[in-house]
N, C-alpha and C positions, 0 to 999 in steps of 0.2 A: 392877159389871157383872153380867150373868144373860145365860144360856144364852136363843139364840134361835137356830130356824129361818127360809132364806129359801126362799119358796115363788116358782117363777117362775109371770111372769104368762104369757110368750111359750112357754117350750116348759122341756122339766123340765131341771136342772142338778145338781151337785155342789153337798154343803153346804157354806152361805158360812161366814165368821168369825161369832164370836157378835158378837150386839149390845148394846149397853150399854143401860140405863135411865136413866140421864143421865151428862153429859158435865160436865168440868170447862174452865171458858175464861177463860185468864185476860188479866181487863180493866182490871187496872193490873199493872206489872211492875217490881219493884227501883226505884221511886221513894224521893224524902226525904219525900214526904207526900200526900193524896189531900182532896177534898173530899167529904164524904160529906151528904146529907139526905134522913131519914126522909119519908114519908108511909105516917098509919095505924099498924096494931100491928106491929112489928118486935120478935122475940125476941132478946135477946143470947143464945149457947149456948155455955158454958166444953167443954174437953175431956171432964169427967166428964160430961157430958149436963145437968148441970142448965142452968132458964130463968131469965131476970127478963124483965120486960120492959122496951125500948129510951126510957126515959122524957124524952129531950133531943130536941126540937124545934128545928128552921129548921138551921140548915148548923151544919155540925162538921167537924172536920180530925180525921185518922188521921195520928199520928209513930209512928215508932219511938221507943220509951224505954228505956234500955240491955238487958234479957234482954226486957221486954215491949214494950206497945201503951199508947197512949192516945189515947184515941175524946175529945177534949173534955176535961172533969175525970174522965171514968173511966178507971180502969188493968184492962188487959184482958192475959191469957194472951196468948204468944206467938202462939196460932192459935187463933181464936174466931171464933165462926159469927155472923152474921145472919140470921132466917130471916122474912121479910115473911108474915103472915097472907095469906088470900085477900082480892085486892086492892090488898093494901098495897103501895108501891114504896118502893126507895131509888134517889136519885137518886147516880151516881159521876161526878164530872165534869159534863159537860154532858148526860149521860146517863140516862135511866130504866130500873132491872131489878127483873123480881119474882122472877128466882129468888134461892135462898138464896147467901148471898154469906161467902166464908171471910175472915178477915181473919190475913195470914200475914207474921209476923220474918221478916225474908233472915239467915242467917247475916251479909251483910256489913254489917247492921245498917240498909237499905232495908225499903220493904214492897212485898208483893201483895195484889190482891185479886182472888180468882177467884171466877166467880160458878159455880154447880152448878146443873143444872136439864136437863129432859127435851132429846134431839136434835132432836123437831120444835118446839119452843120452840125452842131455838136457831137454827133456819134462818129462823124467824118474821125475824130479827135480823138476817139476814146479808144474806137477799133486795133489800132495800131499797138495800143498801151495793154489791151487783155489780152488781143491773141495775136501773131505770127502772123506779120502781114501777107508772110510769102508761102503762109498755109491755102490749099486746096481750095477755092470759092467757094463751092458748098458749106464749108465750114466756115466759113466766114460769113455767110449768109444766115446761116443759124446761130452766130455769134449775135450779128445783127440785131436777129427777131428779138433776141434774150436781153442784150443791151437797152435795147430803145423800151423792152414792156418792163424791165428794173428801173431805168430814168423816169417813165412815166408812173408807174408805181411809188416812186419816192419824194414824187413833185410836193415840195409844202416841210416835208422834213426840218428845213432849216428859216422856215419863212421870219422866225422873230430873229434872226440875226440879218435878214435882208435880203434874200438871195434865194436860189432853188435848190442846188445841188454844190458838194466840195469838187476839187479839181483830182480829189486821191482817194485812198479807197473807202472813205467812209461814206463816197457817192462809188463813183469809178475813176478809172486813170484817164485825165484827159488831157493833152500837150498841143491844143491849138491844132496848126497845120505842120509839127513837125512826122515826122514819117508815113506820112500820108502818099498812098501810090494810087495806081489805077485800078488794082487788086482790092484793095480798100473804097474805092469810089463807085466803083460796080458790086459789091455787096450791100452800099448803103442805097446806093440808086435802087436797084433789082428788088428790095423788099422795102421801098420805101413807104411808108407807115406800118407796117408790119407787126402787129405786138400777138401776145399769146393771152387766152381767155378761160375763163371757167367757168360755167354754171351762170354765164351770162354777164361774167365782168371782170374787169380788167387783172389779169393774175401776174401776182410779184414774184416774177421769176429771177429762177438763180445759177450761177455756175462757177467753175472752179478748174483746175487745172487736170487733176487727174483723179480718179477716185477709188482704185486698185482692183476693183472687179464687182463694185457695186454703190449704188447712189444710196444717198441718205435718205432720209424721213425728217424735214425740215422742222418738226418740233424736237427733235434730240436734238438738234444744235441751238435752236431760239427757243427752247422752252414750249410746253402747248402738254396735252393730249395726243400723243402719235396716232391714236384711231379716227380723231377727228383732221388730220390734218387732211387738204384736197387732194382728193388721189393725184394730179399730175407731179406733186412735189412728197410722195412715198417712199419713192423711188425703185431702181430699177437694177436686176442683176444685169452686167455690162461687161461681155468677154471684149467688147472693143480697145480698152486699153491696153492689154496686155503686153505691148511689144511696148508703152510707152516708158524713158529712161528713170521713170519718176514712177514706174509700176511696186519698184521694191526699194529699198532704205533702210540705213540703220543708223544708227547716232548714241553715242555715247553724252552720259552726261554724270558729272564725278557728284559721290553722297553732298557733299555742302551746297554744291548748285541745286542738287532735287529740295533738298532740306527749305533752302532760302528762297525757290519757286512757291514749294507746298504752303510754306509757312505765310506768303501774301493772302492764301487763296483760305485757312482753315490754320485751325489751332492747336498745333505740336505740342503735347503736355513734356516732350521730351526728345533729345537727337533720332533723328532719323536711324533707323537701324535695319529697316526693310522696304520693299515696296513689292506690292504685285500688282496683279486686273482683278480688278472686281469687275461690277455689271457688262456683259456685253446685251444691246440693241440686238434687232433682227436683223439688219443689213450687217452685222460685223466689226460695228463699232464700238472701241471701250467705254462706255458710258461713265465708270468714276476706275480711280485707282483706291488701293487700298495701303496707305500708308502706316505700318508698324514702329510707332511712338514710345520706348517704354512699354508699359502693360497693355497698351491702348492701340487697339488697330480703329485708326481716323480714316473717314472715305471724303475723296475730294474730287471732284467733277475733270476728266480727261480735257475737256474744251479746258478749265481752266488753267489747269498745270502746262499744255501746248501754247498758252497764252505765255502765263510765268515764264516759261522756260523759251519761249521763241518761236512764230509761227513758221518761220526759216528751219531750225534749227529740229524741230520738232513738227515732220512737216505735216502728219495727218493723226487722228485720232483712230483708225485705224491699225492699230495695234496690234501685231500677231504674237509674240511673246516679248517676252524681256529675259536679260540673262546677267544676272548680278555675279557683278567681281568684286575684289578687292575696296577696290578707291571708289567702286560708282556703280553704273545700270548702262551696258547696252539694250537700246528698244530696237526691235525687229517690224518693220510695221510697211504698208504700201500707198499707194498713191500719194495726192498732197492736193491740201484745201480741204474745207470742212465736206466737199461732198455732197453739196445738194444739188439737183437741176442737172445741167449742162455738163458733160462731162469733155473739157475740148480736146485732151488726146483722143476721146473716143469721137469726137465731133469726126477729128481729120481722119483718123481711118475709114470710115466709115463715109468720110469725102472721097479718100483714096480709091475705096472701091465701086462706085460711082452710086451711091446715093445720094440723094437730091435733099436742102436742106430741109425740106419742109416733113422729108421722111425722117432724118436727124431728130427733128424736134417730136417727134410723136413719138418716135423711142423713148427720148428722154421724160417727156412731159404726158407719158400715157394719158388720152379724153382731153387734152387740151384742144382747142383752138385756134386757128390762125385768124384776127381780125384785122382789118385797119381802120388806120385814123383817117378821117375826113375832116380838114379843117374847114 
């Protein structure tokens, strides 16, 4: 990590957190073993700093071998580096990375592999995996802004397992340099250090695929005070999406699946026999349903039950009715993802009709900020 200044672009603010000079992401976790293949000069680097160079060609497996490693026929320190010359990749998985990559023992005798490498090198990664590479630039530039001020907002999360960020979405989706275009290399270039601010410091912004005709209020989904939550993440009514195929939705799901969801999340004194909406939020969203148990109508929190039941399948808690049959509950409901921040069909329409991303983001993030990192 190193001391960095953020300079705003929009109006002057309060210093943000430092910024790091590169980031640790790890893109395999506690596995019994990895596929690994070089391309190019690859260093092996032991603890004490010395090199050799990585002289095993075409694919090779990383195990665990009791205190160490083995790469192949070599036996490597518990935590040993790779480090790709300029140019050179190693492939992990189905995967290509060129940053330097650690090769790390789990105590429970698993490995990791975390790759190290610059923040805008890593969003090169992520870009491709949240939105549509072959989406409108604008939107992919306000993709950008959001991505990189959630990475830097997250830094330290996982700091006691070793590392900064996961490679999926309990950080965001990140695949190296697979689908990486020039669509994507000019979004990350064109706002590079770019994050979003408030009230003079760094704001952990959000986004999500669609959100059916209005943004959330970020403490109905993570809990909070909804009056105190910062006005850029209140959220916002949003005719933008409306054309998108993810606007409207319905899914059925039969009584013993609702039953065996409900029943992880809260305590059925008896079979399921009903269900409806309870609470709606001011954006539109179910905040619990109401499940009729026997004599006992049980209320259980909407995020939970779409968790139970499948964030796929069950794709937003925006919930317009339900219509109970027979065997089960068709839910009528719109958009998908919890709804906070960033709305990305509305992002691209909104690309589409030539707004610029940084007006994207002020829609979305009303009285935010545009600052950047100065490392």
């Amino acid at each position: 990590m190193i001391a960095a200044a953020l300079a705003l672009l929009a109006a002057a603010a309060a210093a943000q957190p430092a910024a790091p000079a590169r980031v640790q992401i790890a893109i395999v976790r506690r596995a019994a073993s990895a596929a690994l293949e070089a391309s190019g000069d690859v260093a092996v680097v032991a603890p004490d700093g010395s090199r050799r160079p990585l002289e095993w060609k075409g694919p090779l497996t990383l195990r665990p071998r009791e205190a160490d490693l083995r790469l192949a026929d070599l036996v490597l320190p518990s935590e040993t580096r790779l480090e790709p010359a300029a140019g050179a990749r190693v492939r992990v998985g189905a995967d290509l990375h060129a940053g330097a990559l650690i090769l790390r023992l789990d105590p429970e005798g698993t490995i990791t592999i975390i790759e190290e490498l610059g923040l805008e090198d890593y969003l090169l990664g992520v870009l491709p995996h949240e939105m549509d590479p072959a989406w409108p630039l604008e939107a992919l530039k306000a993709q950008a802004v959001v991505a990189r001020s959630f990475a830097y907002a997250s830094l330290g999360r996982f700091k006691d397992e070793g590392f900064d960020l996961t490679a999926d979405t309990r950080s965001q989706v990140y695949r190296g340099l697979a689908d990486v275009n020039e669509n994507v290399r000019a979004a990350v270039s064109q706002t590079r250090g770019e994050v979003l601010g408030w009230d003079g410091q760094l704001l952990r912004a959000y986004y999500h695929s669609c959100c059916g005709g209005h943004t959330e209020n970020m403490a109905e989904v993570w809990g909070g005070d909804p009056s105190k939550t910062p006005r850029p993440l209140r959220g916002v009514a949003d005719p933008w999406c409306r054309l998108s195929p993810q606007m409207n939705w319905s899914a059925y799901f039969a009584w013993q699946d609702l039953m065996t969801a409900i029943a992880e999340r809260a305590n059925l004194p008896a079979p399921l026999t009903a269900l409806r909406i309870g609470r709606r939020d001011v954006a539109g969203y179910v905040s619990d349903f109401v499940a009729v148990a026997g004599r006992a109508d049980v209320r259980v929190k909407a995020s939970d039950v779409r968790l139970a039941l499948g964030a796929t399948d069950l794709k937003s808690t925006r919930v317009l009715r339900l219509v109970v049959k027979e065997k089960g509950v068709e839910f009528f409901g719109a958009g998908s993802g919890h709804g906070v921040g960033l709305c990305q069909w509305g992002a691209r329409a909104q690309a589409e009709k030539g707004r610029r991303y940084d007006q994207i983001l002020r829609f979305y993030f009303p009285g935010a900020e545009l600052s950047e990192v100065v490392e």
